[in-house]
N, C-alpha and C positions, 0 to 999 in steps of 0.2 A: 504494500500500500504506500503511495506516495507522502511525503512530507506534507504537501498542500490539501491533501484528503484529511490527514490524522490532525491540523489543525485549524479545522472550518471554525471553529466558535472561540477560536483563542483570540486574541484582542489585538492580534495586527495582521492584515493580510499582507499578497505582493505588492498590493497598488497600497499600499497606508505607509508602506516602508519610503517610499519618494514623496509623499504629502509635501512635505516641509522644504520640499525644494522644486517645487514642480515652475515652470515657468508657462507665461500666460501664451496661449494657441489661437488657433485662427478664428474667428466667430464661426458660430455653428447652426445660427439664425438668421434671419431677416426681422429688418424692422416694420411691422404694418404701414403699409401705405397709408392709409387714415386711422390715427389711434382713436377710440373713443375717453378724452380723458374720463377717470375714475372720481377725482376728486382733486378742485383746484382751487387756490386762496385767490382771495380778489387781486385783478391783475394791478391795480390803483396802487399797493401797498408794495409792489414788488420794485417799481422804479425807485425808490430813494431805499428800500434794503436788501442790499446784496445776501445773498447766503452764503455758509461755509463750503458744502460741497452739491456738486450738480454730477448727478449720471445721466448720460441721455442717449440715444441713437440703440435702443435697447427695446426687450419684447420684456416688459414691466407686468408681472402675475400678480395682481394686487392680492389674491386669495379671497376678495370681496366676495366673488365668485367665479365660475369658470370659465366668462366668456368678459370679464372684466381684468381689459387688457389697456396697457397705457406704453409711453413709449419713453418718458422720461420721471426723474424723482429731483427733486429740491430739498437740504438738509440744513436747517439753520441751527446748529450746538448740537444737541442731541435728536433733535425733531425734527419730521416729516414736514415742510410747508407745502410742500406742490406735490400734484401726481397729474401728469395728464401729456402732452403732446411733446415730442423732440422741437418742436418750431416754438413753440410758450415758453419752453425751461428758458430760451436765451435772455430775458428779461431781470432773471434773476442771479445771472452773471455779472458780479463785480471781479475788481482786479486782484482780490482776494481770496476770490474763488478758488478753488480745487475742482475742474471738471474730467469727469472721467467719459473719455465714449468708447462704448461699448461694442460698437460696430457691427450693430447685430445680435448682439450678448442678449444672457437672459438673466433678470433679477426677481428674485424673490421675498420672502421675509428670511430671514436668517434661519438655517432651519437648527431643530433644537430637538432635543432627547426626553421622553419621562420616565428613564430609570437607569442614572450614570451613576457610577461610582467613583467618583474625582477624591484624589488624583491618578485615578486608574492604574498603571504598572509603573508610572514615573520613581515612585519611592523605589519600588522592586528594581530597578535596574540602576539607581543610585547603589542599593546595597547589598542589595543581593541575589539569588542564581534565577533569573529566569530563565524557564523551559521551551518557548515559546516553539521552537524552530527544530527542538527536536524529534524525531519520531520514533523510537523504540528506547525500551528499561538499561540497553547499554548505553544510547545516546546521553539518556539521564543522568543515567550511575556515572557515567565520565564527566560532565560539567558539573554536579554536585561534587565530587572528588577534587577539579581543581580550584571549584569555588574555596573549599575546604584548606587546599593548602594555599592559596593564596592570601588566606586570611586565618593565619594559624592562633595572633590573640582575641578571635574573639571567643566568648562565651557559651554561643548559640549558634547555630545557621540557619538558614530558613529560604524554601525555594517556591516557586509558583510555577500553575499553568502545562501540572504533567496532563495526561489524557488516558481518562481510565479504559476507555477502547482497547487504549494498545495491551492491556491484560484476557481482553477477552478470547476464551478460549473455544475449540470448533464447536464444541456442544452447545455454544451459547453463556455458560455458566463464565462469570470472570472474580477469580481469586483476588488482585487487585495486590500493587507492588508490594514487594518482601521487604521487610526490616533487615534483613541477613546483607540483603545488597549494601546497603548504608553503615552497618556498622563493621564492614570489611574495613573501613579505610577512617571509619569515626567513633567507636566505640565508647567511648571516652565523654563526649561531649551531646546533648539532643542536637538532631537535626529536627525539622518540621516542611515539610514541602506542600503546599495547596494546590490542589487540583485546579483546573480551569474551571471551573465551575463554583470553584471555595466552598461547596459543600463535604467535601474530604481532605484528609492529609493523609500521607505518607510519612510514618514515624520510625526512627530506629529503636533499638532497644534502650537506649538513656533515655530516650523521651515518654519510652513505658513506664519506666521505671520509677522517674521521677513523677509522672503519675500515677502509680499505684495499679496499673491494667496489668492483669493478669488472668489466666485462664480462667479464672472464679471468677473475675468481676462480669457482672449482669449487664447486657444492651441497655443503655436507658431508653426511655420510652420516646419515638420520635428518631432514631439513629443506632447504629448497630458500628460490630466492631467485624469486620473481617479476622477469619478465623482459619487454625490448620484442623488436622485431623481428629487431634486430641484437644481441641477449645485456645490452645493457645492463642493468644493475638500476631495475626501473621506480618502487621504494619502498616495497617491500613483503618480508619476510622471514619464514619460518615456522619452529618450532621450533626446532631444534638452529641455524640459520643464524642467528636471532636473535642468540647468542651472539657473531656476527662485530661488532658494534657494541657498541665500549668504552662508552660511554655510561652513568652510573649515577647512580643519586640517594641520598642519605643522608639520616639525620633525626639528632635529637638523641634522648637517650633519652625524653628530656622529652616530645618530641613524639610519639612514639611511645605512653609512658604517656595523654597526653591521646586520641589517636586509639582507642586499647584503651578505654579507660572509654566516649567515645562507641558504639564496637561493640559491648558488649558490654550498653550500655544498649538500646540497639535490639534486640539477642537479646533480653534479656528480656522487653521490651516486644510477641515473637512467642511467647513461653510460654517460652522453651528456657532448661535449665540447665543442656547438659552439650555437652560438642564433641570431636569429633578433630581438634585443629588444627594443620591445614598448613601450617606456619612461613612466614611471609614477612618475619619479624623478621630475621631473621639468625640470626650466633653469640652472643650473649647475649639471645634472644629467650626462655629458657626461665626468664633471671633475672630478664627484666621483669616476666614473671608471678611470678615466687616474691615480686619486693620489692611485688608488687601485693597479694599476700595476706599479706603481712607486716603492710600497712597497713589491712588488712581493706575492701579495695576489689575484689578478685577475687570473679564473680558467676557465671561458668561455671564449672563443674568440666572438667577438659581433658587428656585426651591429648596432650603437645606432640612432632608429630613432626617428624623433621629430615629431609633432603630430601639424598640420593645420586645428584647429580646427573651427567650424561655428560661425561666429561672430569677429573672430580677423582677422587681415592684415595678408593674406599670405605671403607680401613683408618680414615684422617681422618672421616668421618662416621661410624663406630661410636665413636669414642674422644670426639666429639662428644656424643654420645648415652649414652654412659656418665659422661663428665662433669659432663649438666645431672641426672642421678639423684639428686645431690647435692640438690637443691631439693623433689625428691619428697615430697607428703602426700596424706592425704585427698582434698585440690583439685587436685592438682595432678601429674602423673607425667610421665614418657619412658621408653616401653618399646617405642616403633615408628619404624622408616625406609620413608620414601617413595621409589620408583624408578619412572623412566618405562620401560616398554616401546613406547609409539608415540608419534605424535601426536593430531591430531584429524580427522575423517570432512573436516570443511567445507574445510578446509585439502590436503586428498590427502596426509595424514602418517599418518592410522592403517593401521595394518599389519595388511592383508586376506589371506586365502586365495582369494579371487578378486580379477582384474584389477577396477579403476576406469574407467569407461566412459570417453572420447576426452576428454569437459569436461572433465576433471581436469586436461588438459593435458599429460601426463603417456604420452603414448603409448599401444599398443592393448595390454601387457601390464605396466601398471603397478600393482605392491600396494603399494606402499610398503616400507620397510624399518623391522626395529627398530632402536631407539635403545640397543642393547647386543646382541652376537650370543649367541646362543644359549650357548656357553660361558662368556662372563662374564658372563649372566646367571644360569647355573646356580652360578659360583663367588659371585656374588655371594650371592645367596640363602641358599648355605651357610653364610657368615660370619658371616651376622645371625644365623640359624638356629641357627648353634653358640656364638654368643656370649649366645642367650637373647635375641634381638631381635624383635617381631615386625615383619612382613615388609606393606607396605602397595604394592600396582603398578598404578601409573595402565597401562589396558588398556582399547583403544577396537576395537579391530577384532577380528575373530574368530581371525586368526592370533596376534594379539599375546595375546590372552586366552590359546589352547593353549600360547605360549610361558610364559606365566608356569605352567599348569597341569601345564605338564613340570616345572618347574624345582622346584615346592614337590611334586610328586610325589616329586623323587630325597630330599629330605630328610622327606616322613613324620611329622611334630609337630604334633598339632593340639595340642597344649598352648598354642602360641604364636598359635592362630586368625591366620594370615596370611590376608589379604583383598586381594582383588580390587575396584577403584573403578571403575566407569563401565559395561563389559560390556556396550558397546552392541548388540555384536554376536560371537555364539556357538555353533560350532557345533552338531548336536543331540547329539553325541555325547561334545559335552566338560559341557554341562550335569548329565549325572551322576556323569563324572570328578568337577567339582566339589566334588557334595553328598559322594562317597564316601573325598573326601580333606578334608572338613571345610572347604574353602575358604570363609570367607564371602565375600560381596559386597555394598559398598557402593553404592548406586545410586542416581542424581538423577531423580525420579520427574516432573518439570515436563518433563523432557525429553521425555518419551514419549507427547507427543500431536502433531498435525500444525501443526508451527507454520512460518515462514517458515526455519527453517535445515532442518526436514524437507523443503523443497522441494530445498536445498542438493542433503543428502545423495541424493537422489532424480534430480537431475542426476549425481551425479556416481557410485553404485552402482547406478543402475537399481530401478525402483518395487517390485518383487518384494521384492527385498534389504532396502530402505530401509523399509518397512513391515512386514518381521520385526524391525526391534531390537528390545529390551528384552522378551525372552518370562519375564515376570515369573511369571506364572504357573505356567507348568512347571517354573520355578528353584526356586519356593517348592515346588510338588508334589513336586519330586524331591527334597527335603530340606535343599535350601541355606537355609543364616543369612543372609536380608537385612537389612540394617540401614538406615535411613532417611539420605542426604546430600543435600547440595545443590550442591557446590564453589563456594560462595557466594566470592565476590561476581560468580560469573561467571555464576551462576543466583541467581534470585530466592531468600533462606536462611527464607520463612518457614513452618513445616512445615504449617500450616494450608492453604496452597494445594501443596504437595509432595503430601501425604495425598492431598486432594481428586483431582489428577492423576492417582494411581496407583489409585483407585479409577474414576474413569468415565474415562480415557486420552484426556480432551476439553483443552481450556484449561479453566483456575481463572478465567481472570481477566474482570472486568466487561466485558461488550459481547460476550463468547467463550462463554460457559457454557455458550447452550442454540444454540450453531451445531454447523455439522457438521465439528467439526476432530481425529474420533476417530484416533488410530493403534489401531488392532491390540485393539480393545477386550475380544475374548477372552481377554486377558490381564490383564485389573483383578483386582489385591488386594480382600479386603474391607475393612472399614471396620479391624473389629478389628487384620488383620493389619496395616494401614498404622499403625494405631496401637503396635500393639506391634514395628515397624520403628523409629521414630524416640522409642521409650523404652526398652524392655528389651533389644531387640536393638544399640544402640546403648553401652547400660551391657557387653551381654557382648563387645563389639566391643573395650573400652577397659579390658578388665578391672575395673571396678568395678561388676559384679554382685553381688556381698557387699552395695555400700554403695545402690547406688541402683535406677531400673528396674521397681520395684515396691513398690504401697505396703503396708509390714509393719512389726508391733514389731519398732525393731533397727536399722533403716534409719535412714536421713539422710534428711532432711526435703526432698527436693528435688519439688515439686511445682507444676501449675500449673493454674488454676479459670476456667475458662469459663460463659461464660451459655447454652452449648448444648450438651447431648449429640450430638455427632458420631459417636456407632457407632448413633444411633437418626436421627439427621433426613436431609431429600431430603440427599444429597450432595454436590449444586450448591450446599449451601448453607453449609458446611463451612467454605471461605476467608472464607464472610461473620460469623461466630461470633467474638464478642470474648472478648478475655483479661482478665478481670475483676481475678484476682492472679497472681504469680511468685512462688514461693517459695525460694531459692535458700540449704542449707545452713543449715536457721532460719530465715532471713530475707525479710521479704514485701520483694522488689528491684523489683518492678513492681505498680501499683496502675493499673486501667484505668475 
């Protein structure tokens, strides 16, 4: 199996590897002979004030709607003044101006993600071993080995982004990496390496040890321990079990700040201005963004959600969450909690309505179980709900989706647009529960074609099953809000090949395009809809549809310009289209 197979959902492909140096290309458009402007400031007002920057000679997608097209945009400091005609914008050219022409180019709203993890791998390659690029347990065992002697004082090691596939074995059944591998060459010291997925790690024997896992100790409930013949722990921990390994890493804020600007220069450099970001900061991770925008270095605009996790007081993460509110601006909010209901399909954690076939390992009626039972899930839900919180629930399996779809049933507020992340799989009958109770859903659209962990789940629910995920289609039909994610850095974050996915349900990526690795293709978004998934649906996801989402007088200037119209060219060709500028909040933050 190839390299580029074994890491479809890892968080950089071929095309993400040149992002940050891509140079701008030929237009890939035409500009409408007669724009119909969209929306435009009285022209009276525009001779005596120049704006800061003018785009023009451009196929302008206001996202108003789909046939509300314009040819140029006006930017005075942070704000939208004009939208309407490449012949009108010249009036609001002073000698101060910054005009860009696009020459055919296509702009849009910036587009934006609702479920990133910033600063996605940026720390991990500051410090330590990422796996990204490798394909097989020697590839691993040997870049773990010389992260290890390359860095012989430290204390701990810690690696990301193995791929539990490459364990799987012909029967289906996958053991999942050896400890034995790891402490050939580290016995001495814990390692800890994270799956691409971060629902597992890969431990040696110090790291059991210093956690007390031993053949006696019991799966806790939610997560299980990969095992040998005789119960031992073979090195391997999933979900909730991971927990059982003290093990932890810390940064300075310093370092943290440094890894944020590197992530967040690479979102730009994929068009994106706006995110729902999944904390992996910590408890002052909502003030490293605040002192970031303080310094006028903050580049996404961001939802910072904080994360209620199993085992700790929920009451502590709302009080959490009301305390970073404090930081709140334009850029920058916290009005959402993240809660797991399962785990993951590849792992036998997500929580089914039907059993998992015998390879899971797992016995002949095993679904899994949630990671919160049904009542303090529903008590939890309420908390947020009455406290004015909105409500965010990782939800992989079909049972674990109905569980959260009870739970935001008993409270009733779509005010607070509680959403749903993943939804890989749903029954047919909760799909218009959903739409009827306003639930949106956030979804990772690269997922949803046949890649080598579709084989996973395919072992391990059966081909029927595994070839229904993601019925995107009927979600949208039936009237759900999807919004465009990625849960970057565990999937590739660039929306360019997201879109592409979710439109022909093939691979995005080089060498994949035109093979036959469709899932479920009756199910593609169109162009439009993928587009306005990862721009206005993502602005109403995060509450900042007032400011961004769509380009109008009024709005914030969050915008991004390509050399190709993507709601007109082949499809396949979508991830290949460059970002010419970013515009983020005023400011061109990326030049391509």
């Amino acid at each position: 199996m190839s390299k580029l197979d074994l890491t479809r959902r890892s968080f950089l492909s071929a095309t993400a590897l040149t992002a940050l140096g891509l140079a701008a290309c030929s237009s890939g458009g035409e500009v409408p002979a007669e724009e119909t402007p969209a929306e435009e400031a009285p022209a009276e007002s525009a001779a005596t004030d120049a704006v800061d920057l003018v785009i023009t000679n451009a196929t302008v997608q206001t996202m108003v709607s789909e046939d509300d097209v314009a040819g140029a945009v006006a930017v005075k400091g942070n704000e939208i003044v004009f939208v309407g005609s490449a012949a009108d914008v010249d009036q609001y050219v002073g000698e101060a101006t910054r005009v860009i022409d696009l020459d055919g180019g296509f702009v849009s709203p910036g587009f934006a993600d609702g479920h990133l993890h910033a600063p996605g791998t940026s720390i991990d390659e500051m410090f330590n071993c990422v796996l990204t690029y490798y394909t097989t347990n020697e590839e691993y065992v040997e870049a773990m080995r010389a992260h290890v002697e390359a860095n012989p004082d430290r204390e701990a090691y810690f690696g990301t982004n193995f791929m539990l596939n490459v364990y799987q074995q012909e029967d289906g059944s996958n053991p999942g990496p050896d400890k034995a591998d790891l402490d050939a060459f580290c016995p001495d010291k814990p390692i800890v390496i994270f799956d691409v997925s971060h629902h597992s790690v890969w431990v040696n024997s110090k790291a059991l040890e210093l956690g007390g896992v031993t053949k006696d100790t019991p799966d806790p409930e939610g997560g299980f321990i990969y095992r040998e013949a005789d119960g031992t722990p073979h090195g391997c921990l999933t979900d909730t079990a991971t927990a059982l390994i003290p093990v932890e890493q810390s940064y300075t804020e310093e370092q943290y700040i440094e890894a944020c600007k590197q992530f967040m220069a690479q979102c730009n450099s994929y068009g994106m201005t706006g995110i729902t970001n999944i904390d992996t900061l910590g408890p002052d991770g909502m003030k490293i963004f605040h002192d970031m925008e303080e310094a006028g270095e903050l580049t996404l605009r961001m939802n910072y959600v904080s994360t209620c996790a199993v085992g700790t007081n929920p009451q502590d993460t709302l009080d959490l969450i009301q305390a970073n509110q404090q930081y709140e601006s334009d850029m920058l909010q916290a009005k959402t909690v993240k809660i797991f209901s399962d785990g993951v399909t590849e792992s036998g954690t997500a929580y089914m309505l039907e059993p998992y076939t015998p390879a899971a390992g797992m016995g002949d009626d095993w679904r899994a179980v949630p990671q919160w039972s049904d009542e303090d899930m529903n008590a939890n839900v309420k908390l947020f709900n009455d406290a004015g919180i909105q409500v965010h629930v990782h939800a992989i399996g079909d049972a674990a989706v109905q569980q959260t779809i009870n739970a935001y049933e008993l409270v009733k507020n779509p005010e607070l647009r509680h959403t749903i992340t993943h939804v890989c799989a749903i029954a047919d009958e909760d799909i218009q529960r959903m739409a009827d109770n306003d639930i949106l859903a956030a979804l990772q659209f690269v997922w949803m074609y046949y890649d080598p962990l579709c084989e996973l789940e395919v072992a391990y629910v059966g081909e029927d099953r595994a070839l229904a995920f993601y019925p995107t289609r009927t979600m949208w039909d039936a009237g759900i809000r999807i919004s465009g994610a990625s849960d970057g850095p565990v999937t590739s974050f660039n929306p360019l090949e997201e879109m592409e996915a979710g439109i022909t349900r093939n691979s995005p990526f080089p060498g994949e395009e035109d093979t036959d690795m469709y899932r479920w293709p009756e199910q593609a978004l169109t162009p439009y809809e993928l587009l306005q998934a990862y721009t206005t649906n993502v602005a109403y996801e995060n509450f900042f549809e007032d400011q961004v989402g769509t380009i109008e007088v009024g709005k914030k200037a969050d915008l991004v310009c390509l050399d190709t119209n993507i709601l007109t060219c082949d499809p396949t060709q979508i991830s290949d289209s460059k970002v010419l500028f970013t515009i983020s909040d005023g400011r061109v933050v990326f030049e391509g």
